[in-house]
C-alpha positions in Angstrom: 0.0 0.0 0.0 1.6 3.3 -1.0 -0.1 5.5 1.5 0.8 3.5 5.4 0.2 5.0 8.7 4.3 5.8 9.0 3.5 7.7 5.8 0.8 9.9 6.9 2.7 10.5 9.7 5.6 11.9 8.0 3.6 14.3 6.2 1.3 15.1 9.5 5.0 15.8 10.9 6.7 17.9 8.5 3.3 20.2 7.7 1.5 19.8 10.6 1.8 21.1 14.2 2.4 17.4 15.3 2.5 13.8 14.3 -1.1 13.8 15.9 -2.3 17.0 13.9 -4.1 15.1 11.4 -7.0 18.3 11.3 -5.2 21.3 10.2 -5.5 22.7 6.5 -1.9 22.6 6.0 -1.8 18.5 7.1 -4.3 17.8 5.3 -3.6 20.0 1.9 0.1 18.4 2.3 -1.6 14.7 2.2 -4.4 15.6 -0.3 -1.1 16.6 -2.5 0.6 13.2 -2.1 -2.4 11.5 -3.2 -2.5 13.4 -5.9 0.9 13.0 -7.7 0.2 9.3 -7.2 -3.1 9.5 -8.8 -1.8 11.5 -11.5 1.0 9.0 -11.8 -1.1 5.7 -12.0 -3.2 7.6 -15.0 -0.2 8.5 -17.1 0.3 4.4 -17.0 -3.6 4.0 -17.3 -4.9 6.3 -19.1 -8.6 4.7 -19.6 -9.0 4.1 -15.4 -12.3 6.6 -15.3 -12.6 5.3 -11.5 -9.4 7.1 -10.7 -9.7 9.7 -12.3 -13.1 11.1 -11.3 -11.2 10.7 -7.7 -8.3 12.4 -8.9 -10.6 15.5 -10.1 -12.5 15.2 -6.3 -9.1 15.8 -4.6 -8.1 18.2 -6.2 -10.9 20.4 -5.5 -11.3 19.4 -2.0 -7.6 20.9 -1.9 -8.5 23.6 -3.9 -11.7 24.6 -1.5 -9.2 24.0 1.9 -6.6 26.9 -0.3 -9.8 28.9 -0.4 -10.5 28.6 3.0 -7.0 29.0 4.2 -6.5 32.2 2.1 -9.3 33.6 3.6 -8.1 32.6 7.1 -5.0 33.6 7.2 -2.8 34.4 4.0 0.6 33.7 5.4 0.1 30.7 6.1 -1.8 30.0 2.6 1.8 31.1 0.9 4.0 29.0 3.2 1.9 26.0 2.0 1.7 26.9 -1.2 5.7 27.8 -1.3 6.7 24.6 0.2 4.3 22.2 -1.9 5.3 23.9 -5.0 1.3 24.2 -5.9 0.7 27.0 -8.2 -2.8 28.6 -9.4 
């Protein structure tokens, strides 16, 4: 399985507040973003998977709408995400 607990915890870890900070939008924009590259990885081999990539297209605007949020939130910490994840508009 490509995404284990030891991963998640990693990412929780390095964008998080905490190993335990699974809630925060920067945890969980950091995790969406993993997923993501994978997704978009396993459709470059599979091109005709329509399962995965109707998924693919949900993640990336459940990340999109937790950017919007945290924009409106507080935009410092909207760039810091955004300048560490390489995302781009």
């Amino acid at each position: 399985m490509y995404l284990d607990s030891e991963k998640k915890k990693e990412i929780f870890e390095k964008y998080g507040k905490s190993a335990a900070d699974t809630g925060s939008a920067e945890s969980q924009i950091a995790l969406f973003s993993f997923r993501i590259t994978r997704l978009t990885e396993h459709l470059k081999i599979n091109a005709k998977d329509f399962g995965t990539s109707r998924a693919l297209k949900m993640l990336v605007g459940k990340r999109r709408r937790l950017l919007d949020y945290l924009q409106k939130v507080d935009i410092e910490r909207y760039r810091k995400i955004i300048k560490e994840l390489g995302i781009r508009k």
